[in-house]
N, C-alpha and C positions, 0 to 999 in steps of 0.2 A: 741524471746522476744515478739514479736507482734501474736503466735500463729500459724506464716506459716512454714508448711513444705516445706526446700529447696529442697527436693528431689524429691518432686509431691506426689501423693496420694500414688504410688504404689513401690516409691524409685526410680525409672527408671529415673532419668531427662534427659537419654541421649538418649531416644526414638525418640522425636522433634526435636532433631539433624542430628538422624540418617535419619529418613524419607527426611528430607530437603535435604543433602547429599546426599540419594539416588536418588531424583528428578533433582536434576543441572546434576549429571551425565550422570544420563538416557536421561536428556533432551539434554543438551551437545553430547553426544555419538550420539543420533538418530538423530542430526540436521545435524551433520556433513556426517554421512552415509546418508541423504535424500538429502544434498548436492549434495551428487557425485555422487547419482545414477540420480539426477533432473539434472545434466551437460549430465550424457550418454544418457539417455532416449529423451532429447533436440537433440542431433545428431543425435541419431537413427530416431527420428519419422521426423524431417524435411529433413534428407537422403530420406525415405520411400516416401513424398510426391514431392519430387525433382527426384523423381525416382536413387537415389543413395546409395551408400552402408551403408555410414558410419566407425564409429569404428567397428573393427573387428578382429584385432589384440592380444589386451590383452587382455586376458582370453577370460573363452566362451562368444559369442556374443560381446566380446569390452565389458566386463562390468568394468574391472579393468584400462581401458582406464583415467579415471578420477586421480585416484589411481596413474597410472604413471605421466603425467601429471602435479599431486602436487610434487612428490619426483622430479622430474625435475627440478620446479621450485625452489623447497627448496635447492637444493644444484647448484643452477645456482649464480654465484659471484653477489652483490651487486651494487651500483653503485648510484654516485649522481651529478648531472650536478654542473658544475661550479658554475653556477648564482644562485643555488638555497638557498632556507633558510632553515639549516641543521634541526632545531627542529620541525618546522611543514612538511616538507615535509615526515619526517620518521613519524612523526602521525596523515597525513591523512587518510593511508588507516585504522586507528584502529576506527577512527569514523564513516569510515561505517560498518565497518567489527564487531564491538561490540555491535550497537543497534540494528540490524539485529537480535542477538539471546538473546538481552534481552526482547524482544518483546513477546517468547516464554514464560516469566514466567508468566503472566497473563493470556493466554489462556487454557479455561479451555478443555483439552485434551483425555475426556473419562467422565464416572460417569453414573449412572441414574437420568438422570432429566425428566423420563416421569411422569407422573400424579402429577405435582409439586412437587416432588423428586429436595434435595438441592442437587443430585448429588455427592453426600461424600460416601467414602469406607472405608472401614478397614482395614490399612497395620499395623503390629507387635503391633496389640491392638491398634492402636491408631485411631479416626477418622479422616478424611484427604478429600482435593477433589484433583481428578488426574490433578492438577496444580499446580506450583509452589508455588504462591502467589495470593490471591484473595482481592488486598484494596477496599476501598471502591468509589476512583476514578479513577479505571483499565484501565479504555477507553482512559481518560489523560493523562495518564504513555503512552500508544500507539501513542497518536497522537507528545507528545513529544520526544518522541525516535523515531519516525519515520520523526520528521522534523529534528533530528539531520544530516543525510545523508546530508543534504542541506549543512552545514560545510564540511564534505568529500571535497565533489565533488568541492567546490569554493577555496579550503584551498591546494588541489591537483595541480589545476590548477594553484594558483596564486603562491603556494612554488615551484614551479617547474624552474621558472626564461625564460617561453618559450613562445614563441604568439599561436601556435595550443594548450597547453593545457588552456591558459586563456583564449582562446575564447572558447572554451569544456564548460570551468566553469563557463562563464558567460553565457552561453545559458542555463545550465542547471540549475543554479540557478536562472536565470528568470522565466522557465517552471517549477519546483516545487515549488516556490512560488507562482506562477498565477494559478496552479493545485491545492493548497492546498484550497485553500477558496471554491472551489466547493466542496472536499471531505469533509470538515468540516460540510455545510452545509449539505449536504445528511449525513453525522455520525448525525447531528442535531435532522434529522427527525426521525432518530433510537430512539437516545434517549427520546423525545417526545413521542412515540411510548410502550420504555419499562418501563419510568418510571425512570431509573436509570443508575448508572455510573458502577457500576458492570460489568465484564466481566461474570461470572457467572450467574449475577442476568439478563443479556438479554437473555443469553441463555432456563432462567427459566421460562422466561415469554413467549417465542414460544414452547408450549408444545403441539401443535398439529400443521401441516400444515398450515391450515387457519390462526394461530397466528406467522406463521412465517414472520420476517419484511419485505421481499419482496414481499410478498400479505398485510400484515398490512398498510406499509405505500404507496402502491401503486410503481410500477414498476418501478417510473420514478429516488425515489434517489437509489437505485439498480444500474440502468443504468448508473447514472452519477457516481456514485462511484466505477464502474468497470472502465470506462474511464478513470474517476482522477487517479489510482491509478495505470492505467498501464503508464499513462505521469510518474508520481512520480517516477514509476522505471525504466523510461528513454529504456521501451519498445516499438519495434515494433509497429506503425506507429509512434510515438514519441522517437523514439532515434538520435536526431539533436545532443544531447549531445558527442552522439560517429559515427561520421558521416566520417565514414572513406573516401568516397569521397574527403569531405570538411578538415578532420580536425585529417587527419594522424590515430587516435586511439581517440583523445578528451583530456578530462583535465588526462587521465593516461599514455599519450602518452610518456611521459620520464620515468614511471617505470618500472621494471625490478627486475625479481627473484622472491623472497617471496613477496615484499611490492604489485607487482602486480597481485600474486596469491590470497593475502586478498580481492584485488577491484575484481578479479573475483569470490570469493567465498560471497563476500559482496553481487553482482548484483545476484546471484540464489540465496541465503539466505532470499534474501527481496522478493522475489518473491515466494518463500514459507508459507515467512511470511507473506505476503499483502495473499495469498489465503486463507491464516490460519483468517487472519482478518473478510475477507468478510464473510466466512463460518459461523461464529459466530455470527457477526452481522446480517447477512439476512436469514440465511438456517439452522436457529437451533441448530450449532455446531454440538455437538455429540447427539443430538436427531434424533432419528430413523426415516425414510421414513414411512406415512401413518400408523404409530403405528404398525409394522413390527418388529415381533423378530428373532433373529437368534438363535435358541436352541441349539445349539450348543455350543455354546459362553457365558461365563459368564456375565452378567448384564453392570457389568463395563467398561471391553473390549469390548462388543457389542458399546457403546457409542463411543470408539477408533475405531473401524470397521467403523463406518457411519461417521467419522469428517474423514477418511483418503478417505473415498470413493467420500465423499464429493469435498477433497480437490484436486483428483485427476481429477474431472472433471474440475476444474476452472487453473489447471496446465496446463492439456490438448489445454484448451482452447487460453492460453497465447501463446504455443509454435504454433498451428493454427495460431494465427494473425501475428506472425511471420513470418511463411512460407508463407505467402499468400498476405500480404498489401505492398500495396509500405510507402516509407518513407513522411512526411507532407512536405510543405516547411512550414519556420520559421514565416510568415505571418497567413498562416490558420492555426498553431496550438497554436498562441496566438489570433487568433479572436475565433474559437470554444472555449478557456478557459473564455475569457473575454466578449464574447458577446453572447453566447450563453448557456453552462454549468451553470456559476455561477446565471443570471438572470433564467433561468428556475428553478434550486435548490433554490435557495430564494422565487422565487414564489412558490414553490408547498408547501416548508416551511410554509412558512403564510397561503398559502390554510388548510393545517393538522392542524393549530395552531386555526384557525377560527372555523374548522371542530372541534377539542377538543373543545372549548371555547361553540360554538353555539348550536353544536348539540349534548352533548356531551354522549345522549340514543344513537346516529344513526337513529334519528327519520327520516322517510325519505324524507318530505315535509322540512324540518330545512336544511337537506343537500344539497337538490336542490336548495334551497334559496340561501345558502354560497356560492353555487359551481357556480350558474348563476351570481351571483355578480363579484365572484373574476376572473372567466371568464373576465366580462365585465370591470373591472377593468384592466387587462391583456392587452384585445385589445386593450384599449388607449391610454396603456405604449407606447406597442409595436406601435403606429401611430403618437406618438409625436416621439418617437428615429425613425423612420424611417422618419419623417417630417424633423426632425434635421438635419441627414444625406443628404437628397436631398440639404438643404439649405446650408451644409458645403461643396456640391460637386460644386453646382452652382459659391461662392464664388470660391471655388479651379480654376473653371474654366475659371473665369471673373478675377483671377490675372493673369492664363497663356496667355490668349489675351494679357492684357494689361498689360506688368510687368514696377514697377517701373523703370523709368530709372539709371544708377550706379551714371551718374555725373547729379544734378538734379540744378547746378549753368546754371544760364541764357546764353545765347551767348552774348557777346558784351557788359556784365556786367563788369562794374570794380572790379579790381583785389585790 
């Protein structure tokens, strides 16, 4: 009536179906096999640096190690403590175990996006980018599904009816709250940086090295956003959350079977996905090293070559700090979040924000200006809160000399 063909131009309406279909699966399928092989490779390389064996067992090398493992767990009996509250405790572990691989449809996963290329291929005629979904506030959708975890973990804990796992879940919802404000702010400077909310559209904007965000905005939200984000997932030096010294197993210390097989597929999941994150935001995505082709390799999957290449160094890097750091206590890893992370990321914020505003050629007499300001701005901070401090310690110590007395009634006073 209005002149639209329901069918699309060429009668196919079930193309854009089928493409989308074909992407959850592919994505779905590959997340769960990067899974199990990021659980065996995790054994393998910190056995190697322990000087130990490892898996080695199932299949060649212990590959299918993982593999058994879950069919273990999947057919191990069920189980729910007395105390607990039956409808949250069976759907903690789905909230972290779900936003973990929805995180995956926003990133964009291959493409050409060199020489400002939107990165779009061509699957059964149709034009497409090797992503699931590209909105126009992608980065949002990320930061929102990734504070969902925060629920998991405290809803684990407290449905469980135990004191080792609500203390799990109150430590670790303190520490991914107090982490989140620093990774916001350094995602901040990104943004600033690309111009946009787009998952795609950052990656389009680091079209050479030099425009990639971890030279563009300067090292320092990089830094803090590798930090934040390994507290977030309650990693190596920051895993107080599962502090098995202290706290048995943590907030999943009463599950058991499938429901604790999710919380361990949820903990590598996120850590695929936070590398999947970083890689996008700071290092290009799937744009190539120093405008490097691989001729071999078709245009599109060259782009999938360099974001897996990418992400396996920042994997690598994760299972490193594991074998190697000891654990924080609960004091220094809420001052590094609170008194150090966050006020440096705010600051260097406002430094790029001055630097857009002021200088915003790159003139270089402008930048020096900004930069010796916000400097000097900076030290003052930093000599009033260290003034502060002296003056809160001095007090602390002029009440332990002199502490009020309990009964402060007179002697010899009438009653």
């Amino acid at each position: 009536m209005l002149g639209l063909d329901p069918l699309g131009t060429d009668g196919l309406w079930w193309k854009p179906l089928l493409i989308m279909l074909v992407k959850v699966l592919v994505i779905f399928g590959v997340s769960l096999v990067a899974t199990m092989l990021m659980i065996w490779g995790e054994r393998k390389i910190v056995s190697g640096m322990h000087n130990r064996i490892g898996p080695n067992k199932a299949g060649p090398f212990g590959l299918l190690q993982s593999l058994a493992d879950g069919i273990k767990a999947f057919f191990k009996e069920t189980f729910r403590p007395a105390k607990s509250d039956p409808f949250i405790y069976k759907l903690a572990p789905y909230l972290m175990f779900v936003p973990a691989f929805l995180v995956w449809s926003v990133l964009p996963l291959g493409g050409d996006f060199t020489d400002g290329k939107d990165g779009t291929v061509t699957l059964f005629g149709e034009t497409t980018r090797l992503q699931l979904a590209d909105p126009p506030v992608g980065i949002l959708l990320v930061l929102a599904l990734s504070s969902i975890a925060v629920y998991g973990v405290m809803l684990a804990g407290w449905s469980s009816g135990s004191k080792y796992p609500l203390l799990g879940a109150v430590r670790g919802s303190a520490q991914m709250i107090s982490y989140e404000a620093a990774l916001g702010l350094s995602l901040a400077a990104v943004l600033l940086s690309s111009g946009t909310l787009s998952t795609a559209g950052i990656v389009q904007s680091q079209n050479s090295i030099a425009d990639w965000n971890i030279i563009a905005t300067g090292i320092v939200p990089f830094v803090i956003f590798l930090i934040a984000t390994t507290a977030e997932l309650n990693r190596p030096p920051f895993d107080l959350v599962e502090a098995e010294q202290e706290l048995v197993s943590g907030f999943n210390t009463e599950y058991g079977g499938i429901s604790f097989a999710l919380f361990f597929l949820a903990e590598f999941m996120n850590l695929i996905t936070m590398s999947g994150i970083i890689v996008t935001l700071f290092l290009g995505g799937p744009q190539p090293i120093g405008g490097l082709d691989i001729p071999i390799i078709p245009g599109a999957i060259e782009g999938t070559v360099w974001f897996v290449l990418k992400l396996l160094v920042f994997l690598y890097t994760y299972i490193w700090l594991r074998a190697t750091l000891p654990r924080l206590r609960y004091d220094q890893l809420m001052d590094l979040g609170w008194k150090v992370l966050i006020p440096v990321a705010l600051g260097w914020f406002l430094l790029l924000a001055a630097l857009r505003q002021f200088s915003p050629d790159g003139n270089a007499a402008d930048s020096i200006r900004v930069t010796a300001i916000s400097i000097g701005v900076a030290i003052l901070a930093i000599g009033l809160f260290m003034a502060a401090l002296r003056v809160s310690q001095k007090n602390r110590q002029v009440d332990a000399l002199d502490p009020e007395p309990a009964d402060t009634q007179q002697k010899g006073a009438p009653v």
